[in-house]
C-alpha positions in Angstrom: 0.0 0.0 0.0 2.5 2.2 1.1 5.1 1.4 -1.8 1.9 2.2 -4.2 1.4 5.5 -2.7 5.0 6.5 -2.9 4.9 5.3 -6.8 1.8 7.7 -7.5 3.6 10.6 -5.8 6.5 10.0 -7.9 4.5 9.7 -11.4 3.0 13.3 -9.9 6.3 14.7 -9.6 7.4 13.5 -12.8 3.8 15.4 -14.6 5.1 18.9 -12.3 8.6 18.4 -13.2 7.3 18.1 -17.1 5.4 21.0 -16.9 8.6 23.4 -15.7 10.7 22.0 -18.4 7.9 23.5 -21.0 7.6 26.5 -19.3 11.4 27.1 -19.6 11.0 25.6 -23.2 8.0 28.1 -24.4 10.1 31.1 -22.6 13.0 30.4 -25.3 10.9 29.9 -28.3 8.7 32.9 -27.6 11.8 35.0 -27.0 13.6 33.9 -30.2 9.8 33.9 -32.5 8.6 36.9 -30.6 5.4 35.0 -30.0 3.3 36.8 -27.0 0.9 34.5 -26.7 4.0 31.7 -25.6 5.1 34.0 -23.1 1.3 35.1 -21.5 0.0 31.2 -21.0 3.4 30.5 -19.0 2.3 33.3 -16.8 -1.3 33.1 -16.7 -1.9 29.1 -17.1 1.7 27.6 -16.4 2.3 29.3 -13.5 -0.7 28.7 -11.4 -0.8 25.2 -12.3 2.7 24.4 -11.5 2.0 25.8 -7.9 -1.2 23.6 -7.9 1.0 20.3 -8.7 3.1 22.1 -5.3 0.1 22.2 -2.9 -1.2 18.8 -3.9 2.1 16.9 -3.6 2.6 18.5 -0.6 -0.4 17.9 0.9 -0.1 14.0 0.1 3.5 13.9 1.0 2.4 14.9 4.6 -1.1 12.5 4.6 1.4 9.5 3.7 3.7 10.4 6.4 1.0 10.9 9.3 -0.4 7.9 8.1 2.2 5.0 7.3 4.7 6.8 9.5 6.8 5.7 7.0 10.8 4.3 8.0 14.4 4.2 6.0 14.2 4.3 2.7 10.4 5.6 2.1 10.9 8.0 4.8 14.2 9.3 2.8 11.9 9.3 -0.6 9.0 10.9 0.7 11.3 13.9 2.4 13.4 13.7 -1.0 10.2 14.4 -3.0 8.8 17.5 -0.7 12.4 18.9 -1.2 12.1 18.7 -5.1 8.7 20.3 -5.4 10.3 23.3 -3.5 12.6 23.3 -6.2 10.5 23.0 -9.2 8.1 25.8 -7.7 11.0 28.1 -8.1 11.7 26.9 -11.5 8.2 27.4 -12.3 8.5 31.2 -10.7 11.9 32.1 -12.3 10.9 31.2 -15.3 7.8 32.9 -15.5 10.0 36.5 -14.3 11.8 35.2 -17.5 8.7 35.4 -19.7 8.0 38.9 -18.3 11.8 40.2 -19.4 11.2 38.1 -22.5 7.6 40.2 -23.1 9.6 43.2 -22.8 12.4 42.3 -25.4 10.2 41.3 -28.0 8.6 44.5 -28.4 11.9 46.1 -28.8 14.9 45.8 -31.4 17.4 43.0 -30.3 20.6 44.2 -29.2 22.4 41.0 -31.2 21.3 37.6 -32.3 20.2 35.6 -29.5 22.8 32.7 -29.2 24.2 32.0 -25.6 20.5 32.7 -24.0 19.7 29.7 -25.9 22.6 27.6 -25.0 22.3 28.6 -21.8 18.5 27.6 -21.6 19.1 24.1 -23.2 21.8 23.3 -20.9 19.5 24.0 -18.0 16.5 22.3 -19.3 18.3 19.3 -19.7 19.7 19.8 -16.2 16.0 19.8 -14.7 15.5 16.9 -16.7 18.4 15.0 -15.5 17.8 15.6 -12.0 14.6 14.1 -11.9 15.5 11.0 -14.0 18.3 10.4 -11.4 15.9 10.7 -8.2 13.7 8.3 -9.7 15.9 5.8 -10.9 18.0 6.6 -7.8 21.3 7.2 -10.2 23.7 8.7 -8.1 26.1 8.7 -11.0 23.5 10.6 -13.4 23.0 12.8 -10.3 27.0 13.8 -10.1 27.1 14.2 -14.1 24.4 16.7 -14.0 25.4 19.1 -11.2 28.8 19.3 -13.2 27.0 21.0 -15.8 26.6 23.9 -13.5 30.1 25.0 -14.0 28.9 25.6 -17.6 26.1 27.2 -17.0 27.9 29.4 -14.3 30.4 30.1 -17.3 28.2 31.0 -19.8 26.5 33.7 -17.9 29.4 35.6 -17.2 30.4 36.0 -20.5 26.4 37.2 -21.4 27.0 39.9 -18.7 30.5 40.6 -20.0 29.4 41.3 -23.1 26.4 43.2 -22.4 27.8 45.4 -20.1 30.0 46.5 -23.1 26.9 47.2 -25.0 26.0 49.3 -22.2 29.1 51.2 -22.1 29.3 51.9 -25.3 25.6 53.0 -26.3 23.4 53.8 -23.1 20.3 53.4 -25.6 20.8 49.3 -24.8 21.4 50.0 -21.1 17.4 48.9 -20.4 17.4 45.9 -23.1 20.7 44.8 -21.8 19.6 44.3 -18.0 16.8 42.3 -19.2 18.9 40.2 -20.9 21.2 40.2 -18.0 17.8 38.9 -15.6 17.6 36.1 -17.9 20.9 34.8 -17.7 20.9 35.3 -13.9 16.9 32.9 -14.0 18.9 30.3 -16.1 21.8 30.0 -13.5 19.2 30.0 -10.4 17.3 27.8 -12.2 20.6 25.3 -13.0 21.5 25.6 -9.2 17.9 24.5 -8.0 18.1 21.4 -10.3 21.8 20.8 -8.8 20.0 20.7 -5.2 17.7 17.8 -6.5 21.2 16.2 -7.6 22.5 16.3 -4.4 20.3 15.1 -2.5 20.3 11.9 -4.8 23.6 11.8 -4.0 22.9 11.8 -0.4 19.9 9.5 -0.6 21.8 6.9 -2.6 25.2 6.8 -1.3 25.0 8.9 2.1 27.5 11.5 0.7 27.0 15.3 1.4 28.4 16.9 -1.2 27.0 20.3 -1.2 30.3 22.0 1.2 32.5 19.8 -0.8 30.7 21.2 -4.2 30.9 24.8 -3.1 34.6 24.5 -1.7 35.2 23.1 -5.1 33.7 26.7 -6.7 35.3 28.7 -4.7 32.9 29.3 -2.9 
């Protein structure tokens, strides 16, 4: 009964974690095809269901534990999977601030082809994606893979800020544009790090390992 329950939950979270990977997806294609009407459903639709799919799994999460009073490994799956929907709520929240910068960019000129946003984006979805898969096939080594993408994500915004603040030193018409470009690029890398925390705490579920110190140290952080 109890390992049914904690199946169900899981098919749930894979459905939310779906539904934040095509949020983030429509943000990119309505940026690049300046399609509004992409950008208004993530906020207006997407959005409020994705913090639906929170309140529910929460709510169950909580029923199962008050009434299996669940041990181990169950206990460790059912904590593991309220931890995640906190994530994917804030993926579901950055990336609808991302359809708002994208709503304003569209109606304006581009400041250059859109080409690392994109990378950037891609990189991340398939972090989200990644995350998830390794939680439910408990893959600790999918898990560590994924969380080293970070480092290119981290990367890759940089150089967007780099080179928009020379845009914005050298014509202060692009200063505006610019910082909305810069909000996305800062949404991608919050988003990356949120699906790095679902990554380690696989790591911790499946192998008893905290790595987040070890992962910070290893940023210089």
């Amino acid at each position: 009964m109890l390992e049914e329950r904690i199946r169900l939950l899981k098919r749930e979270l894979i459905e939310y974690a779906t539904l934040v990977e095509n949020m983030l997806v429509k943000v990119v294609k309505g940026l690049l095809e300046k399609e509004k009407d992409y950008l208004l459903e993530i906020i207006e639709k997407d959005e409020p269901e994705a913090d639906q799919y929170e309140i529910n799994l929460d709510e169950k999460c909580i029923w199962i534990l008050a009434r299996f009073q669940p041990m181990a490994v169950d206990l460790r799956s059912i904590l593991m999977i309220l931890e995640i929907t906190r994530d994917l709520e804030r993926i579901g929240d950055l990336s609808a601030n991302m359809s708002r910068s994208a709503l304003f960019l569209i109606e304006r000129p581009q400041i250059k082809p859109y080409i690392d946003i994109p990378r950037m984006a891609n990189i991340v979805h398939g972090m989200i994606k990644g995350s998830i898969d390794a939680f439910i096939e408990n893959d600790s080594l999918l898990a560590r893979e994924v969380f080293q993408r970070d480092e290119t994500v981290n990367a890759l915004r940089d150089q967007i800020i780099r080179e928009l603040l020379t845009f914005m030193s050298s014509d202060p018409t692009t200063i505006e544009r610019s910082f909305r470009l810069i909000s996305l690029a800062l949404d991608l890398e919050r988003i990356g790090d949120h699906a790095t925390n679902i990554c380690e705490g696989v790591v911790f579920i499946v192998e008893g390992e905290v790595i987040k110190h070890q992962y910070d140290k290893d940023k210089g952080m």
